[in-house]
MOPAC internal coordinates of N, CA, C and O (Angstrom, degrees):
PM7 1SCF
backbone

  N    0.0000 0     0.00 0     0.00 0    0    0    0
  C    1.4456 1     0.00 0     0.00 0    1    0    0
  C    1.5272 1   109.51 1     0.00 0    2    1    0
  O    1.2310 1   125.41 1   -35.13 1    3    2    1
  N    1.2475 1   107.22 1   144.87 1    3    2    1
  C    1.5670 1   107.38 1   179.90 1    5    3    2
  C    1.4710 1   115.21 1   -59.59 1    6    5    3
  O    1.2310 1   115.51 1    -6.04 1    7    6    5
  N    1.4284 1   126.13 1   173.96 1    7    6    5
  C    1.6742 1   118.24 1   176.73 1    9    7    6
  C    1.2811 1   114.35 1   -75.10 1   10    9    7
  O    1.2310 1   119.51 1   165.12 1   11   10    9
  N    1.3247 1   118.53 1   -14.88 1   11   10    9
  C    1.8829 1   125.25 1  -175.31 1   13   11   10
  C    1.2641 1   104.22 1   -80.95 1   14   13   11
  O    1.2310 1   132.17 1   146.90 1   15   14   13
  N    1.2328 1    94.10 1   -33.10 1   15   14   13
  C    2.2780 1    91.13 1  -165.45 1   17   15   14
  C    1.6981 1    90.18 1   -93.37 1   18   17   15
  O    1.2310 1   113.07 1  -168.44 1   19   18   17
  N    1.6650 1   130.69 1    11.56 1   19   18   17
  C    1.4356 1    95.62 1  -178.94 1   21   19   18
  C    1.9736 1    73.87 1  -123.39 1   22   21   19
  O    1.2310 1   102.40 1   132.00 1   23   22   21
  N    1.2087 1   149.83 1   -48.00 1   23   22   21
  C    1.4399 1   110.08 1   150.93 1   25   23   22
  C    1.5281 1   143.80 1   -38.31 1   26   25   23
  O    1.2310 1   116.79 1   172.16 1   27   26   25
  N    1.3924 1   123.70 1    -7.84 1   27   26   25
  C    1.3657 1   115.28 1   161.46 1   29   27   26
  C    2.0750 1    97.08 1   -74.20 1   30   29   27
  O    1.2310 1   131.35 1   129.52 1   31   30   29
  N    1.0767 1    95.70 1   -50.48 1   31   30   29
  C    1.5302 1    99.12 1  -161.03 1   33   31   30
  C    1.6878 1    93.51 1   -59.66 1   34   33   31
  O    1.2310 1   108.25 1   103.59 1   35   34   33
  N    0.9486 1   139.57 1   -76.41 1   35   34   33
  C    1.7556 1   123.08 1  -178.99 1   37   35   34
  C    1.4487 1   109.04 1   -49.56 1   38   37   35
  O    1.2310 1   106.38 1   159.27 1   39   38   37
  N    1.1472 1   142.92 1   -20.73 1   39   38   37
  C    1.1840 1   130.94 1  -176.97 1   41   39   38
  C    1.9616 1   105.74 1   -79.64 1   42   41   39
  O    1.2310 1   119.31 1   146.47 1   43   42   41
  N    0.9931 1   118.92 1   -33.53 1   43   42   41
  C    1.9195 1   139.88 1   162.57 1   45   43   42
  C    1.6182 1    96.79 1   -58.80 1   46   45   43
  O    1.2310 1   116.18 1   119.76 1   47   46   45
  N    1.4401 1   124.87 1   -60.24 1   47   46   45
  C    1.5259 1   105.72 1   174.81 1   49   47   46
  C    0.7528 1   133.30 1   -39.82 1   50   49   47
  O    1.2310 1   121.79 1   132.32 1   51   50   49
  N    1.5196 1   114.17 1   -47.68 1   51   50   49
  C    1.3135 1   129.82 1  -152.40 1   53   51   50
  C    1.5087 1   103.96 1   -91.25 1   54   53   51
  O    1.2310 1   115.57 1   154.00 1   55   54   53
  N    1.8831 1   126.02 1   -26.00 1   55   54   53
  C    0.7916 1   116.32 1   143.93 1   57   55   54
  C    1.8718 1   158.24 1   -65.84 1   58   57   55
  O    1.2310 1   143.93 1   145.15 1   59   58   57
  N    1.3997 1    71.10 1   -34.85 1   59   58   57
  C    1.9239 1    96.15 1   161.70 1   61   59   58
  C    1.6425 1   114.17 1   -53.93 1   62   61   59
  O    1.2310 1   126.62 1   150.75 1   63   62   61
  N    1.4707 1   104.88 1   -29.25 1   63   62   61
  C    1.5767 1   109.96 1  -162.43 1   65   63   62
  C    1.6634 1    99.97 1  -106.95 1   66   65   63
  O    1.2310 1   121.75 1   135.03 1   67   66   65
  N    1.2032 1   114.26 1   -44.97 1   67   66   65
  C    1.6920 1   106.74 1   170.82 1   69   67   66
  C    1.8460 1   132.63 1   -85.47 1   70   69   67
  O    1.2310 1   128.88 1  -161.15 1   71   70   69
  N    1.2997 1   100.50 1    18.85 1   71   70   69
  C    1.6553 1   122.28 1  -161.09 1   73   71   70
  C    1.5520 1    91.81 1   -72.64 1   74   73   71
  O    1.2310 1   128.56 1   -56.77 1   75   74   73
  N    1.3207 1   101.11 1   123.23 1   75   74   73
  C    1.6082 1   120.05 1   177.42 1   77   75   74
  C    1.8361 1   113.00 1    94.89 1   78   77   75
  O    1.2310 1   115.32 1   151.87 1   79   78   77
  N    1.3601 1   126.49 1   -28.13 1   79   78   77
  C    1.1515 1   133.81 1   168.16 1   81   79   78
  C    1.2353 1   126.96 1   -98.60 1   82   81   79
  O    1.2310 1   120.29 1  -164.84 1   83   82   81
  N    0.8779 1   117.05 1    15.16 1   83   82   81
  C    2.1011 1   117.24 1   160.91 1   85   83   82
  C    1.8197 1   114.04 1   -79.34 1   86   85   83
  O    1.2310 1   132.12 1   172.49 1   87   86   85
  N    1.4107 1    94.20 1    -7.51 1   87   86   85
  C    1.6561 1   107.21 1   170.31 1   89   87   86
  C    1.4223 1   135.38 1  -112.19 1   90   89   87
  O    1.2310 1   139.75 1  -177.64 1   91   90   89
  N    1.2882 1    79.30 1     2.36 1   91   90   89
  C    1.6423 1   102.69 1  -173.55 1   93   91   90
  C    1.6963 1   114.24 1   -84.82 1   94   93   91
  O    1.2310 1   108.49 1   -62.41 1   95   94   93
  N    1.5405 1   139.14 1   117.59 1   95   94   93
  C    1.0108 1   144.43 1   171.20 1   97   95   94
  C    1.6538 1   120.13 1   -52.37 1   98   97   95
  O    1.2310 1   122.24 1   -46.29 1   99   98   97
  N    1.1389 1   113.31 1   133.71 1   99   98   97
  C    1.8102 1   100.42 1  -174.77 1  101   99   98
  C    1.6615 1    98.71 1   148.16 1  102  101   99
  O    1.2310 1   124.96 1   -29.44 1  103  102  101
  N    1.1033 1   108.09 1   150.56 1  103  102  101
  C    1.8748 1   121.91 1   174.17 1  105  103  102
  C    1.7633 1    87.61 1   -85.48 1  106  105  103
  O    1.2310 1   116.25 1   145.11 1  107  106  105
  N    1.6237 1   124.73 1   -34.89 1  107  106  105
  C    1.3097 1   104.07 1  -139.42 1  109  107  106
  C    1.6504 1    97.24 1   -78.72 1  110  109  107
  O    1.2310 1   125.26 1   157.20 1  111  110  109
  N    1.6291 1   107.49 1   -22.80 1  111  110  109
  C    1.6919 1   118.23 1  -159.81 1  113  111  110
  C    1.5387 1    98.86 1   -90.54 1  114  113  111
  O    1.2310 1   123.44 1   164.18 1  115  114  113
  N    1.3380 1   111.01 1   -15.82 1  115  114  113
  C    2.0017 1    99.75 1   178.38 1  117  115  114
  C    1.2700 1    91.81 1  -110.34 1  118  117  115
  O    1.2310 1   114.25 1  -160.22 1  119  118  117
  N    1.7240 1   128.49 1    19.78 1  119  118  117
  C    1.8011 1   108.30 1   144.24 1  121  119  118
  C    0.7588 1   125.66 1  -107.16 1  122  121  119
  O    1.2310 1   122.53 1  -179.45 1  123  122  121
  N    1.9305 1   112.76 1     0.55 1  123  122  121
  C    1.3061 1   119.64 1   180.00 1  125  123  122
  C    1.7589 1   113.56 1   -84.43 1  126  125  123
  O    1.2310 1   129.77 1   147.44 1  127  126  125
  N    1.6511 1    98.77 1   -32.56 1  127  126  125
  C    1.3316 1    98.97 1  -177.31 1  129  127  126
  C    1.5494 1    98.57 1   -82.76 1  130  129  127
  O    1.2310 1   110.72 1   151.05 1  131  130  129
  N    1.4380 1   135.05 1   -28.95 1  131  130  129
  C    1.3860 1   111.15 1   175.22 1  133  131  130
  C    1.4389 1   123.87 1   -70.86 1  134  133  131
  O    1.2310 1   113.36 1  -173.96 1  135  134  133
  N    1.1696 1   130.16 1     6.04 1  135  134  133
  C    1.4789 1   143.57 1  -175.14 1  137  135  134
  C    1.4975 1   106.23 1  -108.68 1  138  137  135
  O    1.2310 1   121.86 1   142.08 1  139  138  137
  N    1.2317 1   114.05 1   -37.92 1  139  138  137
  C    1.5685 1   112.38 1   178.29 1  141  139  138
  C    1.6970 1   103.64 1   -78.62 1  142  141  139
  O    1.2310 1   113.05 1   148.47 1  143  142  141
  N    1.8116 1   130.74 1   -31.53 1  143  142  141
  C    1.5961 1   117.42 1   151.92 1  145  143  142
  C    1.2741 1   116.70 1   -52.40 1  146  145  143
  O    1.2310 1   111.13 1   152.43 1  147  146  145
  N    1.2773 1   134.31 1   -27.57 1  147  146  145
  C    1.1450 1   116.51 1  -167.06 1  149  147  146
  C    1.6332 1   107.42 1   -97.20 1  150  149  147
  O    1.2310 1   121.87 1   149.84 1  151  150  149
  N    1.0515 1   114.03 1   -30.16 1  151  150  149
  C    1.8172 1   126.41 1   166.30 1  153  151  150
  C    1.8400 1   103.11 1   -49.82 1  154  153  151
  O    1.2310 1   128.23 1   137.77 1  155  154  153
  N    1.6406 1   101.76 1   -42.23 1  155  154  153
  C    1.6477 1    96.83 1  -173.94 1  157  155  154
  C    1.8380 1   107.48 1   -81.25 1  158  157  155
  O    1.2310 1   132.42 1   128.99 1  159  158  157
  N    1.6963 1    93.61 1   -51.01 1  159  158  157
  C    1.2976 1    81.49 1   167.85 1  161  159  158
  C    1.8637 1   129.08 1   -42.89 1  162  161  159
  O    1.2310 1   107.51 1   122.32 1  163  162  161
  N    1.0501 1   140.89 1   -57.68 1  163  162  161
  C    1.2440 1   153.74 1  -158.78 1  165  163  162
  C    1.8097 1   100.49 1   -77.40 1  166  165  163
  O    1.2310 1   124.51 1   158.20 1  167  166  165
  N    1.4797 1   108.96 1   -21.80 1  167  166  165
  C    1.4977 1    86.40 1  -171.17 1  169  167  166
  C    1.4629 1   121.08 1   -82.86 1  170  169  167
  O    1.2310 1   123.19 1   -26.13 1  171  170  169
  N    1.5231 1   111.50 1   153.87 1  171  170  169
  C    1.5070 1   119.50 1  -172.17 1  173  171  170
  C    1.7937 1   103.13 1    86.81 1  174  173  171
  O    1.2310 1   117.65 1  -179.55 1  175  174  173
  N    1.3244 1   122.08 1     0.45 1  175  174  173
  C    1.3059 1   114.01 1  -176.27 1  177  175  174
  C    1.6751 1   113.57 1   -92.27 1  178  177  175
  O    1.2310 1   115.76 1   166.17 1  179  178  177
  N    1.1876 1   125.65 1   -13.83 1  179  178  177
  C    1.6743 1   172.88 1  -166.68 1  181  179  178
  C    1.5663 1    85.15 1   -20.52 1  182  181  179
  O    1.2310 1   118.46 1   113.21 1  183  182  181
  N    1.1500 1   120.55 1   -66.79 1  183  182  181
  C    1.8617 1   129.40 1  -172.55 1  185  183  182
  C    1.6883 1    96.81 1   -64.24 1  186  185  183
  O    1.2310 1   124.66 1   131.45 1  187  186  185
  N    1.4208 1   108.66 1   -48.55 1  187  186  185
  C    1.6079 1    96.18 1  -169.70 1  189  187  186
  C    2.1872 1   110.99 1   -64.77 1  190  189  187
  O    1.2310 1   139.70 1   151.34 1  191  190  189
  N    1.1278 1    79.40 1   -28.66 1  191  190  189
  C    1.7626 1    79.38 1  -163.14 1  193  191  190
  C    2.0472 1    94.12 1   -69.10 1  194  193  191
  O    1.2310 1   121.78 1   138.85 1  195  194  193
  N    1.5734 1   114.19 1   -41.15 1  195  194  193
  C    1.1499 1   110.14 1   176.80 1  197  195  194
  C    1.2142 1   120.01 1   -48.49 1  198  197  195
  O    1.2310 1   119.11 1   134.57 1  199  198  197
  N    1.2419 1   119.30 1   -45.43 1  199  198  197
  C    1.7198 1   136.39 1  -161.03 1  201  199  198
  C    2.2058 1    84.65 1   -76.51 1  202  201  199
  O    1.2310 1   109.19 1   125.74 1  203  202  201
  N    1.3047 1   137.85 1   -54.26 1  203  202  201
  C    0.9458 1   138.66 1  -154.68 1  205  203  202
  C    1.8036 1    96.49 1   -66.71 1  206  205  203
  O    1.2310 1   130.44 1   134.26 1  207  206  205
  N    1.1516 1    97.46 1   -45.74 1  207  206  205
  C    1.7444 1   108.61 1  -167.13 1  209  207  206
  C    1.7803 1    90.13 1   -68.66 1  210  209  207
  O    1.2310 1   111.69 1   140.31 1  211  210  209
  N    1.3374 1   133.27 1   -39.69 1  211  210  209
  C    1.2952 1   111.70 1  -157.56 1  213  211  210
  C    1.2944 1   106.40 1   -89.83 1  214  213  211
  O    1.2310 1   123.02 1   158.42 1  215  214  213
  N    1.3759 1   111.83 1   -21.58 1  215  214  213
  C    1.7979 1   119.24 1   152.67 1  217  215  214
  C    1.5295 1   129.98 1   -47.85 1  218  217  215
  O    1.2310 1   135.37 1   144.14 1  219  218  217
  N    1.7064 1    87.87 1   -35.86 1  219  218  217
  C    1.8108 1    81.90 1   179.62 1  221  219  218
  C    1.3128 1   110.05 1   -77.53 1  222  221  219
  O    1.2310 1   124.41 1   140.71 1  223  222  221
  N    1.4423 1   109.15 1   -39.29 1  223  222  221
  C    1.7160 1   115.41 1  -167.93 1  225  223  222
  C    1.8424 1   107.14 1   -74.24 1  226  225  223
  O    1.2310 1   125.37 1   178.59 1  227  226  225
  N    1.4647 1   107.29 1    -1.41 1  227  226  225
  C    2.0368 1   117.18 1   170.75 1  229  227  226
  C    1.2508 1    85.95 1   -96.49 1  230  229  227
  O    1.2310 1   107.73 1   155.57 1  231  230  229
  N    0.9376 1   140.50 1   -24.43 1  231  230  229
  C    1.6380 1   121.74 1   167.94 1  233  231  230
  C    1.4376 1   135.49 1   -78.81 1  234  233  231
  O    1.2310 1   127.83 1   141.24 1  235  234  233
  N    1.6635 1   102.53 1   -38.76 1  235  234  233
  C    1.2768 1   115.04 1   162.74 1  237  235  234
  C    1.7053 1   122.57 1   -65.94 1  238  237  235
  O    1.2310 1   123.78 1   152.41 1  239  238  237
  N    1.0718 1   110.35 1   -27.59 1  239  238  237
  C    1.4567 1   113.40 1  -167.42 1  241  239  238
  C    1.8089 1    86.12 1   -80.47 1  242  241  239
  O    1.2310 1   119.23 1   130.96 1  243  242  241
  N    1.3782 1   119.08 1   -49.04 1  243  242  241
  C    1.4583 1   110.93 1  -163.55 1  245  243  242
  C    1.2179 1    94.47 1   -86.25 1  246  245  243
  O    1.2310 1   101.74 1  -167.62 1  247  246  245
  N    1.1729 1   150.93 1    12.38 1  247  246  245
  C    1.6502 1   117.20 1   135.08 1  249  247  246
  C    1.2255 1   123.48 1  -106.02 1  250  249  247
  O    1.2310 1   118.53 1  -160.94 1  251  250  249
  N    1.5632 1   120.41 1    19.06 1  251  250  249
  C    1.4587 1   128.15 1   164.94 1  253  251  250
  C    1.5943 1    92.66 1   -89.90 1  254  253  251
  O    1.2310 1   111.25 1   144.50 1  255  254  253
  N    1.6989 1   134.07 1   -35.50 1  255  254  253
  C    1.1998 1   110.86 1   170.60 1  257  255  254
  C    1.2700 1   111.87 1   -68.13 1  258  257  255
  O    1.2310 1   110.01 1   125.54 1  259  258  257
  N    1.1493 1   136.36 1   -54.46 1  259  258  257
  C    1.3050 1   150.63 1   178.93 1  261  259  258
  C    2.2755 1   115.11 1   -27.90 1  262  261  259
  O    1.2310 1   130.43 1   136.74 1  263  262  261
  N    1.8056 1    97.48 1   -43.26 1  263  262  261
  C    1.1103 1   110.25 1   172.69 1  265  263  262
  C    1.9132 1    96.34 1   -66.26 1  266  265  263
  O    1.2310 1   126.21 1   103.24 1  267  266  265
  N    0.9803 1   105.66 1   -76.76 1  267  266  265
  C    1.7124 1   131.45 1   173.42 1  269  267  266
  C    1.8249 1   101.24 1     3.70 1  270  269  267
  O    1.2310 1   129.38 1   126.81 1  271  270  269
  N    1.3225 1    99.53 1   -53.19 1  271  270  269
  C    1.1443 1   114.46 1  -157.39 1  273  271  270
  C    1.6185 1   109.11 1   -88.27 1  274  273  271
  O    1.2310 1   128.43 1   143.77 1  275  274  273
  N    1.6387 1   101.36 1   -36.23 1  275  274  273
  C    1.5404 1    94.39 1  -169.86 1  277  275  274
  C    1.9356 1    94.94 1   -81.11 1  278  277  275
  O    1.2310 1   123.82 1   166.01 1  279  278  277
  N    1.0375 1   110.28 1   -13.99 1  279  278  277
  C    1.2779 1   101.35 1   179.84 1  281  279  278
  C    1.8327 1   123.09 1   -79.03 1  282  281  279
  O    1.2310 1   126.54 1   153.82 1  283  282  281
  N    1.4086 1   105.04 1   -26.18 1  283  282  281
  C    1.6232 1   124.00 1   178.23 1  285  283  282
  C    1.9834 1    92.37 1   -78.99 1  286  285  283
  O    1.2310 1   115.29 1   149.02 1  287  286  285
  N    1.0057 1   126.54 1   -30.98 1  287  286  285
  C    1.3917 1   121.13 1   166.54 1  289  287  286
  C    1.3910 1   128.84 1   -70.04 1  290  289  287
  O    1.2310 1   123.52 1   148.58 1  291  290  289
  N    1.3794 1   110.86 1   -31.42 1  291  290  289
  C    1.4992 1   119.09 1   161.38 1  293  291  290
  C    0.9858 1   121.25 1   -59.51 1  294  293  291
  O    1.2310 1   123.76 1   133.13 1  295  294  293
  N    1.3710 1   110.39 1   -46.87 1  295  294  293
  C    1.4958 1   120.76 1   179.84 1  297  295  294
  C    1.7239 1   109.34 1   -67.52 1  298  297  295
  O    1.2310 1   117.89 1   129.46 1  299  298  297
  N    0.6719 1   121.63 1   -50.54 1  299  298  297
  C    1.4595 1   119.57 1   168.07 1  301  299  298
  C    1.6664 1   129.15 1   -41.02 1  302  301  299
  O    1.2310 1   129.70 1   107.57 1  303  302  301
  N    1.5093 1    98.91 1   -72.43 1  303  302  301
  C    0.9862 1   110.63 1   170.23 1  305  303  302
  C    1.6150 1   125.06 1   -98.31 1  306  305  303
  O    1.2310 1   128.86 1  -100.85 1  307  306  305
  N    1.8952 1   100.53 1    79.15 1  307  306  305
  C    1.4871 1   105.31 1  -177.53 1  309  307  306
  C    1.9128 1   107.14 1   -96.62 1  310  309  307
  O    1.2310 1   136.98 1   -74.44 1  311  310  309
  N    1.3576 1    84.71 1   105.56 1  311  310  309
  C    2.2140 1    99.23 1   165.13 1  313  311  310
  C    2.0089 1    90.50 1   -12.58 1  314  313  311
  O    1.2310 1   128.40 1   -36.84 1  315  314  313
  N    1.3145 1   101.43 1   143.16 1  315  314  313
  C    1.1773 1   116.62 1  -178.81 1  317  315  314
  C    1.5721 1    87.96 1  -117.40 1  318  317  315
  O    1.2310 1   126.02 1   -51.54 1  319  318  317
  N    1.5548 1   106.04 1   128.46 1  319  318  317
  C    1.4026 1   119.51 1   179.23 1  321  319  318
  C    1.3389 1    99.98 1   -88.31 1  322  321  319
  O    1.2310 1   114.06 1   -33.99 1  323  322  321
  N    1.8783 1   128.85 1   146.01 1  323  322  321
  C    1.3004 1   133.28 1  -168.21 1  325  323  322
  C    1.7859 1    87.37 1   -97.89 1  326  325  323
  O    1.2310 1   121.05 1   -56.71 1  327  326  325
  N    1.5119 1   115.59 1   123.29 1  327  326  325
  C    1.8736 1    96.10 1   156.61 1  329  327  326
  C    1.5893 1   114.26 1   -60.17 1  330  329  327
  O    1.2310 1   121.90 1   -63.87 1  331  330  329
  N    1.4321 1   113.96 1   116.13 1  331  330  329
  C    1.7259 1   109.49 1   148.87 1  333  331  330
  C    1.0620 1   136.14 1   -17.21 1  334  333  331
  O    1.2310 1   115.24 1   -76.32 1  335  334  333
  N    1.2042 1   126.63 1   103.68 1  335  334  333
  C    1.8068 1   125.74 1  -173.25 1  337  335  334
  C    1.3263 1    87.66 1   -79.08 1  338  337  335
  O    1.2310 1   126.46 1   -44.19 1  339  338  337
  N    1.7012 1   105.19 1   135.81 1  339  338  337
  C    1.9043 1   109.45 1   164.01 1  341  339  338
  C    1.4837 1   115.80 1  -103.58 1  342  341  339
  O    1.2310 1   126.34 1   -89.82 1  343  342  341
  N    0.7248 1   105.42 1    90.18 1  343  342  341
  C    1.5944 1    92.24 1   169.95 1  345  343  342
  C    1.3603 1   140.77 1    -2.72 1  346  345  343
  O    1.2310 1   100.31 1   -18.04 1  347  346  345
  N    1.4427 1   153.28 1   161.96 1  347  346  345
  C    1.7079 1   111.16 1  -177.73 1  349  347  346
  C    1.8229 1    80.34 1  -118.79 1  350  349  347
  O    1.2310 1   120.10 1   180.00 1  351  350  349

């Protein structure tokens, strides 16, 4: 479907689903209607958000190896301190 005909169609959800409460006073009714845009916004996106999440967590894992590693190198190679010769 083109991008116009699939914003009319979430923009109708979002009305179908918040009809009578966009006037309504309250924290609880302008988080309900901002949660039901974002439910319309996001739907049908299902593969993209997966593919995004398994990207973040290939990123996270490779710089938890990445940490992993610079830290097993420290440990290895710790600077050898010279003792101070004192003079007598």
């Amino acid at each position: 479907m083109p991008p116009k005909v699939q914003a009319e169609k979430k923009k109708k959800i979002v009305e179908d689903k918040t009809f009578g409460l966009k006037n309504k006073k309250g924290a609880k009714t302008a988080k309900f209607v901002e949660q039901v845009k974002q439910q319309a916004e996001n739907a049908g996106n299902k593969k993209q958000m997966e593919a995004a999440a398994a990207k973040k967590a290939a990123v996270v894992s490779a710089k938890a190896a990445a940490e992993a590693k610079k830290a097993e190198l420290a440990a290895l190679f710790v600077p050898v301190i010279a003792a101070q010769k004192v003079p007598f």
